[in-house]
C-alpha positions as CSV (number, residue, x, y, z in Angstrom):
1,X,-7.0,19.9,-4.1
2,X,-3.7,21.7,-4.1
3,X,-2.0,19.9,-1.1
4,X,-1.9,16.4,-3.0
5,X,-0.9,18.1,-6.2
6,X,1.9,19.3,-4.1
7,X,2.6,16.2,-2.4
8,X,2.8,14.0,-5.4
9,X,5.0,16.8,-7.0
10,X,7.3,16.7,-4.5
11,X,7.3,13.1,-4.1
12,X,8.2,13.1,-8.3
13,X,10.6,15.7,-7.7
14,X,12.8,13.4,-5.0
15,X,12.0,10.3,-7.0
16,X,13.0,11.2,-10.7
17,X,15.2,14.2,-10.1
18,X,16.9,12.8,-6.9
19,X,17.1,9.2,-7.2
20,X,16.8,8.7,-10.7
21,X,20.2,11.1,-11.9
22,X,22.0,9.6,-9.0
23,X,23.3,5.9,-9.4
24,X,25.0,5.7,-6.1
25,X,21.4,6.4,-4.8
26,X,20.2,3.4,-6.2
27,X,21.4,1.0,-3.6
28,X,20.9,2.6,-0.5
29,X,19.0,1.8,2.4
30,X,17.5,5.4,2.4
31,X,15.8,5.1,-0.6
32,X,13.8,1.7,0.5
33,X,13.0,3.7,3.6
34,X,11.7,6.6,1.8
35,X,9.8,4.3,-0.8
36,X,8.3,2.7,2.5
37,X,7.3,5.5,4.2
38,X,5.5,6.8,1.0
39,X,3.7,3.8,0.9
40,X,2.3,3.2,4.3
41,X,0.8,7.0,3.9
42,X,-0.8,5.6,0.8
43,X,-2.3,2.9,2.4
44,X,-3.9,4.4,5.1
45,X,-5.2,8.0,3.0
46,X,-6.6,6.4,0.1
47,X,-9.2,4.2,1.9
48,X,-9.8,6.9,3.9
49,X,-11.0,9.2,1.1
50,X,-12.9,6.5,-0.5
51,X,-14.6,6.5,2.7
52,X,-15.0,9.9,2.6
53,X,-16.7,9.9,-0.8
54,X,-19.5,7.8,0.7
55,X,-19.6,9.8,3.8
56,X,-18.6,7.1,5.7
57,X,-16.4,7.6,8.7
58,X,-14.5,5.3,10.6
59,X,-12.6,6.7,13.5
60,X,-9.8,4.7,13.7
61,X,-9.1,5.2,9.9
62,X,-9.4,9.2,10.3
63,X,-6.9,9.2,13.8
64,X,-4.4,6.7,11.2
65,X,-5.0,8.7,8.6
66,X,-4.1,11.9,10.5
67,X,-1.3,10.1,12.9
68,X,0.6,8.0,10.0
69,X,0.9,11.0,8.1
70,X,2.2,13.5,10.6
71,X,4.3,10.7,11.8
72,X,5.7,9.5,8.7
73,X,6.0,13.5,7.4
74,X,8.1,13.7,10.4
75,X,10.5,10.8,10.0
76,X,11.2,11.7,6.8
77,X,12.6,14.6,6.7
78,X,16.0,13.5,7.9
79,X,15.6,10.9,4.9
80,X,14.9,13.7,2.4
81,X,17.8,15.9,3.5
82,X,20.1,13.0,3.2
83,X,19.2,12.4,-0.8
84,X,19.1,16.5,-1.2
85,X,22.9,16.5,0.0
86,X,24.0,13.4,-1.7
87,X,22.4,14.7,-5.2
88,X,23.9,16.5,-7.4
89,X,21.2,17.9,-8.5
């Protein structure tokens, strides 16, 4: 339960505190990146843990589930760091 709290927290944190104070933020291609990245986790790791609630498994879900987000986790660090230095907060 506490790694999505912290996921969503951080995800807040970048969005509001980042992006929000920032107005040069608002038009650059990072963001949509970032906003697209966050979705395509979504996609993939809420079906899977509707799944889950049934105790249905589908292995190509699970390997997406697990792939997309270490994938996407990955690429978007660099994305992250880039709105971190640009922020003033």
């Amino acid at each position: 339960m506490l790694e999505p709290f912290l996921q969503v927290g951080a995800r807040n944190f970048v969005i509001q505190a980042l992006i929000q104070s920032e107005e040069r933020m608002h038009d650059k291609p990072v963001v949509f990146y970032l906003f697209a990245i966050y979705t395509s986790i979504e996609l993939v790791r809420y079906p899977y843990y509707m799944l889950r609630v049934y105790d249905l498994e589908l292995g190509l879900l699970t390997w997406l589930r697990y792939n997309t987000y270490s994938t996407t986790t990955t690429t978007n660090l660099p994305r992250n760091k880039v709105l971190h230095c640009k922020s003033p907060v």
